[in-house]
VOTI-826262 format. One line per 4 residues: their letters; for each residue x, z, y of C-alpha. Coordinates in steps of 0.001 Angstrom, whole numbers, padded with zeros to 6 digits. Layout:
a = X,Z,Y ~ ...
// end
This chain:
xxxx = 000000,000000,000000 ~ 002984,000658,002720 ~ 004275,-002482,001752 ~ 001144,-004346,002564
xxxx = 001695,-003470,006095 ~ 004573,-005058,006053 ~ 002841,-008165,004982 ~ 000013,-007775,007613
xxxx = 002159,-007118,010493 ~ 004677,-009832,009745 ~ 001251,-012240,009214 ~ 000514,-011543,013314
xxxx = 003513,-011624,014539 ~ 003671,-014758,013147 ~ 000641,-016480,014255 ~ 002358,-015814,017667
xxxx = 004225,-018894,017895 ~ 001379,-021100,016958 ~ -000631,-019176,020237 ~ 002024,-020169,022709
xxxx = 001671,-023943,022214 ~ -001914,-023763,022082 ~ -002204,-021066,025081 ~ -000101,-023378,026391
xxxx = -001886,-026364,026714 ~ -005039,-024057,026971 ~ -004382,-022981,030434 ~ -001036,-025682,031502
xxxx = 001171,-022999,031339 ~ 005130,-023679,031664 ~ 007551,-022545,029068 ~ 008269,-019556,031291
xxxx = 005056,-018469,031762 ~ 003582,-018805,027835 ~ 006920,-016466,026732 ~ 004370,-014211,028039
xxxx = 002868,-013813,025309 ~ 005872,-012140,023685 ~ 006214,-010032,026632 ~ 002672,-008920,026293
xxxx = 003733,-008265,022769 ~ 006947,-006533,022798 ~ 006212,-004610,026081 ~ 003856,-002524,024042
xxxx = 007221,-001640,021861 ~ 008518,000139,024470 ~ 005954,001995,026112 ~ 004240,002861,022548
xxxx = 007264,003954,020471 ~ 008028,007268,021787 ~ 004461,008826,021602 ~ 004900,007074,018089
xxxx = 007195,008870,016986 ~ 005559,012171,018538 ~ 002631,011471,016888 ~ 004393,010977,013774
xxxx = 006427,014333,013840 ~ 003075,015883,014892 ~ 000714,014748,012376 ~ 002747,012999,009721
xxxx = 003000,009583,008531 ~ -000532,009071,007483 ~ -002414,009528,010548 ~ 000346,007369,012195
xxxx = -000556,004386,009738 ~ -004118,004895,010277 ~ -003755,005167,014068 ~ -001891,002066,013753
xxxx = -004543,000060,012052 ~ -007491,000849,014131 ~ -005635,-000382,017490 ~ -004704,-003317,015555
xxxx = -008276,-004039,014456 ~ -009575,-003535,017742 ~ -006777,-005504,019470 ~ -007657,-008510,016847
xxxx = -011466,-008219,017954 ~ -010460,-008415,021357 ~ -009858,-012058,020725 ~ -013523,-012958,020784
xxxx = -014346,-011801,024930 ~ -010604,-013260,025324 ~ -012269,-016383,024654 ~ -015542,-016237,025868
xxxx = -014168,-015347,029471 ~ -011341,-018118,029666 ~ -008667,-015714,030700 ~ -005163,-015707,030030
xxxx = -004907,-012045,031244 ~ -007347,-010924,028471 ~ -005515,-012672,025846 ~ -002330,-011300,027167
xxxx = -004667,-007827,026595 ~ -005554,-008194,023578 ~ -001592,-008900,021788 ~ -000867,-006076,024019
xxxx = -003321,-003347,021836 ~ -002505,-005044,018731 ~ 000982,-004872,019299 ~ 000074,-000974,020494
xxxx = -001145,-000470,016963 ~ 001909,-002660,015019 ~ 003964,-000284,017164 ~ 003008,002925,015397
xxxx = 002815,001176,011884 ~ 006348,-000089,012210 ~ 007409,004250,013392 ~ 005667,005298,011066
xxxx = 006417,002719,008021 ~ 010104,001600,008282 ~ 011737,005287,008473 ~ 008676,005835,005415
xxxx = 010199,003581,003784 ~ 013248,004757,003697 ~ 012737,008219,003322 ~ 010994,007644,-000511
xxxx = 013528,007664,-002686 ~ 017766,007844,-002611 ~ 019548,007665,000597 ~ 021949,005577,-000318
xxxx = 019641,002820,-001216 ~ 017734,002982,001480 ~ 019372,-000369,003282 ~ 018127,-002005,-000267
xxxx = 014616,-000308,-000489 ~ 013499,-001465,002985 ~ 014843,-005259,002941 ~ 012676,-005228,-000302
xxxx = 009422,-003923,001774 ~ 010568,-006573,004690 ~ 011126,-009341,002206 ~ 006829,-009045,002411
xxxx = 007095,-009704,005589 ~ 008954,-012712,005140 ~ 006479,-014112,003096 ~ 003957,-013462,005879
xxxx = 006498,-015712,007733 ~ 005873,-018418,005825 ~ 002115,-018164,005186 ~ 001254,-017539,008649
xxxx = 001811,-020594,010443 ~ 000688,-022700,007478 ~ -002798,-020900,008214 ~ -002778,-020355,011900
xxxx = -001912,-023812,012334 ~ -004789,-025666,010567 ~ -007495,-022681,012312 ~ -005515,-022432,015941
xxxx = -004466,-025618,016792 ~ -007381,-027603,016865 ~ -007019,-030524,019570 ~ -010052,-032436,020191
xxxx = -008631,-034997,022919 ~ -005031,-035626,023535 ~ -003502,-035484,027035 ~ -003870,-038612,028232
xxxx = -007897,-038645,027477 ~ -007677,-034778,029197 ~ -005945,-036118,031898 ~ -008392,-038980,032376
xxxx = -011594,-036484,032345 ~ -013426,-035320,035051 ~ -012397,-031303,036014 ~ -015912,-029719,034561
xxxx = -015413,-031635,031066 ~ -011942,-031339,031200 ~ -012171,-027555,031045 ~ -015171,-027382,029120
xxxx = -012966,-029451,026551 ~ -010165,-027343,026700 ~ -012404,-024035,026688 ~ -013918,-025364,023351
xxxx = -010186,-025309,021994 ~ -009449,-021981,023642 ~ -012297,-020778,020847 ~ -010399,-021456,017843
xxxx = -008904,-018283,018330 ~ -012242,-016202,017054 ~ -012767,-016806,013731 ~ -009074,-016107,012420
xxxx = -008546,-012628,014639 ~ -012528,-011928,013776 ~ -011571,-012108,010190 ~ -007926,-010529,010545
xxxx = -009614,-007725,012554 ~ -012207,-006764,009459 ~ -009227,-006722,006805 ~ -007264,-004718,008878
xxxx = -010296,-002382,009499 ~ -010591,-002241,005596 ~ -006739,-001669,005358 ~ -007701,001839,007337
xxxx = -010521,002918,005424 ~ -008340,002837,002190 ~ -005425,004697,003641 ~ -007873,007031,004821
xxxx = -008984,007899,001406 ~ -005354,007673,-000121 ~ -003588,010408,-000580 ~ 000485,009415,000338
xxxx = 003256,012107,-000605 ~ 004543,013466,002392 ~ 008490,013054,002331 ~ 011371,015080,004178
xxxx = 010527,017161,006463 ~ 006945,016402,006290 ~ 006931,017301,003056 ~ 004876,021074,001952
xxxx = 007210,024012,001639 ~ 010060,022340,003881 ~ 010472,024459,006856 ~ 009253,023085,010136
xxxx = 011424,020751,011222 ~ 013668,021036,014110 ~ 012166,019238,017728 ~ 014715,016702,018394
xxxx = 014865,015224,022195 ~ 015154,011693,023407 ~ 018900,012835,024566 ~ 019763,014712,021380
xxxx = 019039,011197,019840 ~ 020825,009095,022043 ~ 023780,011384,021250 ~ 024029,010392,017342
xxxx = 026127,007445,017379 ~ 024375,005224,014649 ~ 021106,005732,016923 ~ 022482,004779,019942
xxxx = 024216,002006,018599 ~ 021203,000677,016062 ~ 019286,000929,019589 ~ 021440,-001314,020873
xxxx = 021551,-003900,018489 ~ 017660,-003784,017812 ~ 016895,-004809,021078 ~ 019385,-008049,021032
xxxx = 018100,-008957,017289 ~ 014619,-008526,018247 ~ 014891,-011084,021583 ~ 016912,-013218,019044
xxxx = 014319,-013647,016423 ~ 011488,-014079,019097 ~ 013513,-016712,020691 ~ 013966,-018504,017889
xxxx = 010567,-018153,016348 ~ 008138,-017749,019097 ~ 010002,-021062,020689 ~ 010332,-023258,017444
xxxx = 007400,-025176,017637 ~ 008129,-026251,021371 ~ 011777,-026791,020055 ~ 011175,-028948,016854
xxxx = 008875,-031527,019292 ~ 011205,-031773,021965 ~ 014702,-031540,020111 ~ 013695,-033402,017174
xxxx = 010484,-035491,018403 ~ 007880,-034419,015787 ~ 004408,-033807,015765 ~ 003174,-030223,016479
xxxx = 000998,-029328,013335 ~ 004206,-030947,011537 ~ 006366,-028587,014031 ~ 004473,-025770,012218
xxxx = 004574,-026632,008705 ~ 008433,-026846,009622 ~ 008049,-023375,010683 ~ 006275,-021984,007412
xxxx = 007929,-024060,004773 ~ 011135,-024495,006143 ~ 011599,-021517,008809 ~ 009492,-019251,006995
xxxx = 010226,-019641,003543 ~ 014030,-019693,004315 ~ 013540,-016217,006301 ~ 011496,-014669,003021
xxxx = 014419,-016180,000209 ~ 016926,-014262,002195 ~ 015271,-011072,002564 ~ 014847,-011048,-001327
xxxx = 018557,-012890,-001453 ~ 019839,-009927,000893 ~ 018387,-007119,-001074 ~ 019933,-008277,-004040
xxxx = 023664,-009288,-002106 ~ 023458,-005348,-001178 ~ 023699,-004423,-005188 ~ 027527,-005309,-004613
xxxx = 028171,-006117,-000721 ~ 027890,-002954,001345 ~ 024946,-003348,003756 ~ 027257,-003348,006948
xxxx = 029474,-005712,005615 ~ 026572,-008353,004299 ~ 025132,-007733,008061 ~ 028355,-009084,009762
xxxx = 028812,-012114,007329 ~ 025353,-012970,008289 ~ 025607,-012543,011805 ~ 028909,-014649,012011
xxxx = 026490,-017431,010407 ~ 024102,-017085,012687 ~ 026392,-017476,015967 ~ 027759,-020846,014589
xxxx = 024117,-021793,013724 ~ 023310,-020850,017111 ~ 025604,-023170,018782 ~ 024472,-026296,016428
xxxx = 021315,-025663,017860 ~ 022308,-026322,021202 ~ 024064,-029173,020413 ~ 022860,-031249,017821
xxxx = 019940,-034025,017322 ~ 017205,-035151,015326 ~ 016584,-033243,012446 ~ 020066,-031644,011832
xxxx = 018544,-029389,014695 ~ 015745,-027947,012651 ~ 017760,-027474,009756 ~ 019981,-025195,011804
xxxx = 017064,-022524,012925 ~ 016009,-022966,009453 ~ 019749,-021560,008712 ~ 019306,-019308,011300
xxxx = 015880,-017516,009603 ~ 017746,-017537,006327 ~ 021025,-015572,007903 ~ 018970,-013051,010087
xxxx = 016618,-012245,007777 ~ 018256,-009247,006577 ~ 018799,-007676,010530 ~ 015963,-005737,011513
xxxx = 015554,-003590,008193 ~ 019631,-003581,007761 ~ 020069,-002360,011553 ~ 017188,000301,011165
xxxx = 018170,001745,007872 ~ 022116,001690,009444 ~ 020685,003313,013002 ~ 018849,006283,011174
xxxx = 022114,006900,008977 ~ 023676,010643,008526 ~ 020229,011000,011702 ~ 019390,014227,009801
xxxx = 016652,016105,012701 ~ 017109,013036,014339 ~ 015261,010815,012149 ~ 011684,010487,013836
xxxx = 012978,010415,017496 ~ 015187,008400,016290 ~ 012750,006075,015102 ~ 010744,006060,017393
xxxx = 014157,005059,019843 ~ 015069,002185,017845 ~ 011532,000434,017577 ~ 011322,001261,021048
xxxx = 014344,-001578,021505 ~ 012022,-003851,020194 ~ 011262,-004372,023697 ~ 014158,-006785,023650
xxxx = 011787,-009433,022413 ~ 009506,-008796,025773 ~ 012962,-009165,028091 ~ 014957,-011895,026259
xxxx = 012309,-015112,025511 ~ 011599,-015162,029326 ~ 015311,-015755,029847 ~ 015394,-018404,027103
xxxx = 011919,-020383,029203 ~ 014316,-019650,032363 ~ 017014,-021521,030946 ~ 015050,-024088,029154
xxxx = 012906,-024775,032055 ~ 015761,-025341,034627 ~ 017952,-027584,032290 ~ 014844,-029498,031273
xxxx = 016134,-028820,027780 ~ 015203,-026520,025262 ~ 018344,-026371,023145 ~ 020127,-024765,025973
xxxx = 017580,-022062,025267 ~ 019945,-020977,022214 ~ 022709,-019470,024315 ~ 020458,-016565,024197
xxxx = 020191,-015970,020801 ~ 023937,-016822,020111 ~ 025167,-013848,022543 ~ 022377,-011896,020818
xxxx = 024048,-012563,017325 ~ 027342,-011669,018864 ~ 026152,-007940,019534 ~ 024654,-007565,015750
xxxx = 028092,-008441,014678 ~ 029903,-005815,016841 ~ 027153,-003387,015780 ~ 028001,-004192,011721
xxxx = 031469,-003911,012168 ~ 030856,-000182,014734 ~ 028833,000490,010914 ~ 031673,-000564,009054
xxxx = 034309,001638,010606 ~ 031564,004353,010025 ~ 030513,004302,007074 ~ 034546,004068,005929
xxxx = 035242,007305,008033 ~ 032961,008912,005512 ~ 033956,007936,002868 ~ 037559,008912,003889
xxxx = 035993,012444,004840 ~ 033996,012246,001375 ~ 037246,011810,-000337 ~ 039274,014786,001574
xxxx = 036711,017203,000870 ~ 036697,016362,-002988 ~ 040221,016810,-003137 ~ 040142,020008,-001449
xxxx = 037355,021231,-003821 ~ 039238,020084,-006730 ~ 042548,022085,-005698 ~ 040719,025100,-004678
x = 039212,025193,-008763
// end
C-alpha cells in the first residue's frame, strides 16, 4: 500500500508535462510563463514540507498519508471549476493543493520507507518503492496524452476564427482536463478510505514503548552534514528532472520536429520507460556498487548527456534525454536515503528539510523558459540541468568521503574492542 503512493504520485507529476503544452496553447502562454505550472507545483514543496514533517512527528505517519490524500483528491477535483471558469490562475490553484497533499505523502512516505527494515539497505529499499514511480512515468503520458491533448482545430484554422469562436474553441479543449482529474480525484479518495482502515506498524521512534522522541529544530538539522548537504543536492536534482521532463514535449517538436501526441509517446515509451528500467537497474547495481558511488557514475552520465542535448539534431537529441531519464533515475531516492544517513533525532525534520528543496523544481524551469525564450532555442535550455548534474556529483562524492570516514571509524573501534578482550 505505501508503495502505491509512489505509483500515484509519480502518475501526476507526470501528467504535468502533457498540461504545459496544452495550457499552453489553451491560454497563448510563452515558454516562460507555462513553467508556471511547475512553479505552482513545486512552490507548494517548500511552503508545505516543514508543517509536514511537524505533522508527521506529531501524529505519525498514518495521519500524514491520509492528510496527504485528501488534499490531493480535492486538488484533482479542483480541475472541474478550473475549467468551467477559463482561468489560468485556478488551474495554477488547483496543482498548487494537489501538490500540498503530494507534499506530505512524499514526508511522510520516503523516510517510511526507509525506516521498515535494515539501515543499511535502505538506499536499495526505497529505489525499489521509486522504481513504481517510474512506471507511473511511463504510463502517464501514454494516458494523459490521448485524454488531455485533444485539438479540435489547428492554429492556422484558430488563427483564422473570429475572437468569440476562437475562444469558445479553445475553451472546449481547456475541458479535457475534467474527466481524467474527476476520475484521478475518486481513486485517490478511495486510496484514503483504505489507509484509514489499515492498520500500518509504526516504526522508530513512532513506534509503542520507544520513548518520546527528542524535538529536533530546523537549525539542529541544518547542522548534520548529510542533511544539509542532501538539501542541497535535492533542490538542483529536482529543477533538473522538471527541466527535462516538464520541457520534453516542447523540446522533442522543436529540436527534433515531431508531432506532439508523438512528442508524448516519446516521453512514456522512451523517456518513461528508460527512467522506470533504471530505477529497477539501480536497485539491483546497489547489491555490489555502494549507493554513493553508483550516484556519481550516474551523474557524470548525465552531465555529458546534458551537453548532447544542447548540441545535437534530429533524433540523436531525444535519445539523449532518454539517456538522461535512464542515468537520473536513481537521484531523488539515492540523495534522500544518503541526506537522512547517521540523522538519528534528526530524521523527520530532516525530512521534512530535504523535500522542502524540492522547491528547486519551482525556481529552476523558469530559468530554463528564460534561456530558451531569449535564444529562441530550446536546447540551450539544458545548461540548466547540466550545472544541476554537476552539484549531484559533488554531493556523491561529499557521500563518498563520508561514508569511508565511517567505515575507517567502524574499523578503529573494532580493533580497540578486540585488544581490550
Amino acid at each position: 500500500m505505501v508503495t502505491s503512493l509512489f505509483f500515484m504520485w509519480g502518475f501526476v507529476h507526470n501528467l504535468d508535462p502533457i498540461l504545459i503544452p496544452h495550457l499552453r496553447r489553451s491560454f497563448s502562454l510563452s515558454v516562460l510563463q507555462s513553467s508556471l505550472v511547475d512553479s505552482a507545483v513545486f512552490i507548494a514543496y517548500f511552503v508545505m514540507a516543514l508543517p509536514a514533517g511537524m505533522l508527521i512527528r506529531r501524529a505519525g505517519y498514518r495521519a500524514g498519508i491520509i492528510t496527504g490524500l485528501l488534499l490531493f483528491a480535492i486538488g484533482s477535483f479542483m480541475f472541474v471549476p478550473a475549467a468551467n471558469t477559463q482561468l489560468y490562475v485556478v488551474f495554477l490553484g488547483a496543482l498548487f493543493t494537489i501538490a500540498c497533499g503530494l507534499t506530505i505523502l512524499e514526508t511522510a512516505a520516503n523516510p517510511y520507507m526507509t525506516l521498515l527494515g535494515s539501515p543499511d539497505k535502505a538506499a536499495q529499499r526505497l529505489n525499489l518503492a521509486q522504481s513504481f514511480n517510474g512506471l507511473a512515468t511511463t504510463v502517464a503520458p501514454l494516458i494523459g496524452a490521448r485524454l488531455i491533448l485533444v485539438h479540435g482545430a489547428d492554429d492556422k484554422q484558430l488563427a483564422a476564427m473570429p475572437e468569440a469562436a476562437r475562444h469558445a474553441a479553445l475553451a472546449m479543449e481547456a475541458a479535457s482536463v475534467k474527466g481524467p482529474y474527476t476520475v484521478l480525484g475518486l481513486v485517490i479518495l478511495a486510496m484514503a478510505i483504505v489507509f484509514y482502515f489499515l492498520k500500518l506498524p509504526e516504526v522508530g521512534t513512532h513506534a509503542q514503548g520507544h520513548a518520546a522522541p527528542a524535538k529536533s529544530t530546523i537549525g539542529q538539522a541544518l547542522g548534520v552534514p548529510s542533511i544539509r548537504r542532501g538539501a542541497i543536492a535535492q533542490f538542483f536534482y529536482v529543477g533538473a528532472q522538471v527541466c527535462v521532463s516538464s520541457f520534453f514535449i516542447l523540446y522533442a517538436t522543436k529540436a527534433a520536429g515531431v508531432s506532439s501526441v508523438t512528442a508524448a509517446d516519446y516521453l512514456g515509451l522512451g523517456y518513461g520507460v528508460a527512467f522506470m528500467v533504471g530505477r529497477f537497474v539501480g536497485t539491483a547495481l546497489m547489491r555490489i556498487v555502494a549507493p554513493a558511488r553508483l550516484l556519481w557514475m550516474y551523474a557524470l552520465a548525465c552531465i555529458v548527456l546534458a551537453a548532447v542535448a544542447m548540441f545535437a539534431q534530429g533524433f540523436a537529441c531525444i535519445a539523449a534525454v532518454i539517456g538522461i531519464a535512464f542515468f537520473m533515475s536513481i537521484m531523488f531516492p539515492t540523495i534522500f536515503s544518503l541526506g537522512l544517513n547517521g540523522a538519528g533525532q534528526h530524521a523527520d525534520m530532516g525530512s521534512g528539510l530535504i523535500i522542502m528543496s524540492i522547491v528547486g523544481g519551482a525556481l529552476l524551469p523558469p530559468l530554463f523558459g528564460f534561456i530558451s525564450d531569449r535564444t529562441d532555442n530550446v536546447q540551450f535550455g539544458y545548461a540548466v540541468p547540466l550545472v544541476c548534474y554537476v552539484v549531484v556529483a559533488w554531493f556523491a562524492r561529499a557521500s563518498l568521503r563520508q561514508d569511508s570516514r565511517a567505515a575507517s571509524a567502524a574499523a578503529q573501534t573494532s580493533m580497540g574492542v578486540t585488544k581490550r578482550v
